[in-house]
C-alpha positions in Angstrom: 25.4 22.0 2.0 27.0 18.7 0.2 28.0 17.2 3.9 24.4 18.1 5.0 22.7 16.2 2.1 26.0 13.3 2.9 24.1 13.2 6.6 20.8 13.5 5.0 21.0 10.2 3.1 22.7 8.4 5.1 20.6 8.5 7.8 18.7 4.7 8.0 15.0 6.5 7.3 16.3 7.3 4.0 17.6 4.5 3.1 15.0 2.6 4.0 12.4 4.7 2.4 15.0 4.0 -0.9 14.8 0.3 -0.6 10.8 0.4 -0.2 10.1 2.3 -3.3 12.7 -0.2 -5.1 10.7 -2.9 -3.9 7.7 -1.0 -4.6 8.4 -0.3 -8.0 9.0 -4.1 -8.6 5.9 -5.2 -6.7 4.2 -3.1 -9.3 5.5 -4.8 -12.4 4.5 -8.1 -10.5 1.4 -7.1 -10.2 0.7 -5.6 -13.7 2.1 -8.3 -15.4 -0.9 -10.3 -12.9 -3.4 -8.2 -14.3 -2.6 -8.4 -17.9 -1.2 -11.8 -18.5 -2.7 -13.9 -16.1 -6.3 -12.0 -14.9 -7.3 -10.3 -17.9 -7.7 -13.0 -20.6 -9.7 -15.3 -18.5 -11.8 -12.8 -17.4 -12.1 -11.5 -21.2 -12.9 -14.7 -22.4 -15.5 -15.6 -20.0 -17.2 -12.1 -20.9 -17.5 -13.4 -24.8 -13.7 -12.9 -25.6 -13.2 -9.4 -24.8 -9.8 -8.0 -25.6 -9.7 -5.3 -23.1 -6.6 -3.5 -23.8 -8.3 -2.8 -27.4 -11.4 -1.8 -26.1 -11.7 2.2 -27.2 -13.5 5.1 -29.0 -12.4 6.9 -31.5 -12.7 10.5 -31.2 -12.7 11.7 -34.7 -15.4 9.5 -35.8 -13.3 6.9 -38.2 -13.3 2.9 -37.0 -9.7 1.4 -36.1 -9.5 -2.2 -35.3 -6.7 -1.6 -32.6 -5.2 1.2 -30.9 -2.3 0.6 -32.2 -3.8 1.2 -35.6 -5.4 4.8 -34.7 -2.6 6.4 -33.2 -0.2 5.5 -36.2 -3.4 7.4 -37.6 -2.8 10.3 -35.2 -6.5 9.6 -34.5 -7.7 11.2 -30.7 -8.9 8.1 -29.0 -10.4 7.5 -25.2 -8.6 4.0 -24.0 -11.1 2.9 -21.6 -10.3 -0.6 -21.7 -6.5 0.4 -20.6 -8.3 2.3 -18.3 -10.2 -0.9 -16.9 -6.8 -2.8 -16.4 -5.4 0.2 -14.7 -8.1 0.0 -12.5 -8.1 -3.7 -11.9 -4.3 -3.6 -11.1 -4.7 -0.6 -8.8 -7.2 -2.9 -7.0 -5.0 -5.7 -6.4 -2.1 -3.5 -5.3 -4.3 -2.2 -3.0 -5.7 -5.6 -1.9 -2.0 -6.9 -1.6 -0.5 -3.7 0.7 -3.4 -3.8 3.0 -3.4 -7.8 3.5 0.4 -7.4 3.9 0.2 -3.9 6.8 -2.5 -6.7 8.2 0.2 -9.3 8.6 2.5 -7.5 9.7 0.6 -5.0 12.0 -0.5 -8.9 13.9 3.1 -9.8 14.6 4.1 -6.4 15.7 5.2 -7.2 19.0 2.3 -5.1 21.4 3.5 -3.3 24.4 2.4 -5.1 27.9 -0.2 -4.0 30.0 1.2 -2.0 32.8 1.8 -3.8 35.8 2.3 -0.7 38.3 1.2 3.0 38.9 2.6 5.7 40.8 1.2 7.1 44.0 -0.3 10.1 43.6 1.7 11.3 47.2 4.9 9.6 47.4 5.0 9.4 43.5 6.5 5.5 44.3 6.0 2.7 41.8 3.2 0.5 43.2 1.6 -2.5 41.8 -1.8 -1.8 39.9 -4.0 -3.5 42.2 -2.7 -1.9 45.4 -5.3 -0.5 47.7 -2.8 1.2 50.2 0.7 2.8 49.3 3.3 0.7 50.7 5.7 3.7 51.0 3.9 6.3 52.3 0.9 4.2 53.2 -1.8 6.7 51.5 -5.2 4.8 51.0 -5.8 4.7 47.3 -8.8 5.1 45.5 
């Protein structure tokens, strides 16, 4: 069972898949860090100087100026301005992956267009345009 798992990861899929979700995971903290350092204050400030990671509710009814401050309470709250962020960043992930399938998908080398057939008698390669099989000369449709 060890040598099976040995053969399992070694094969290149695996690794590769390895090295994707490494990068991944990075990508992610690039992104995040986007969201929260470099998106968020702007965009809080042009809304009247929103702080968004401190925008909450309280659950049990008391007011806490941060959430920092109602969970040393022990205080239930509903983070919805985390939630906001969360959202945002999920966005530009999103954004990012399918702009980046997009560039690669374009230079993706395409097969070429097929230049022969066979003949449905002979079964000999034939050029695509051919009207008449050159082997067995069948007309062709």
């Amino acid at each position: 069972m060890l040598k099976e798992f040995k053969e399992f990861a070694m094969r290149g899929n695996v690794l590769d898949m390895a090295v994707g979700v490494i990068i991944g995971a990075a990508f992610g903290k690039i992104i995040t860090s986007f969201v929260e350092d470099v998106m968020m204050p702007p965009l809080g400030r042009l809304l009247g100087r929103v702080d968004f990671s401190n925008m909450f509710i309280s659950l049990n009814g008391q007011h806490y100026d941060t959430i920092a401050l109602a969970k040393v309470a022990g205080a239930p709250t509903v983070n919805y301005g985390l939630f906001f962020n969360t959202l945002i960043n999920f966005l530009i992930v999103a954004l990012a992956v399918f702009l980046l399938v997009r560039m690669v998908n374009r230079w993706a080398t395409r097969p070429a267009a097929p230049t022969t057939k066979d003949c449905p008698q002979c079964a000999m390669s034939i050029p695509i345009q051919a009207k008449r099989c050159g082997h067995c000369t069948t007309q062709l449709a």
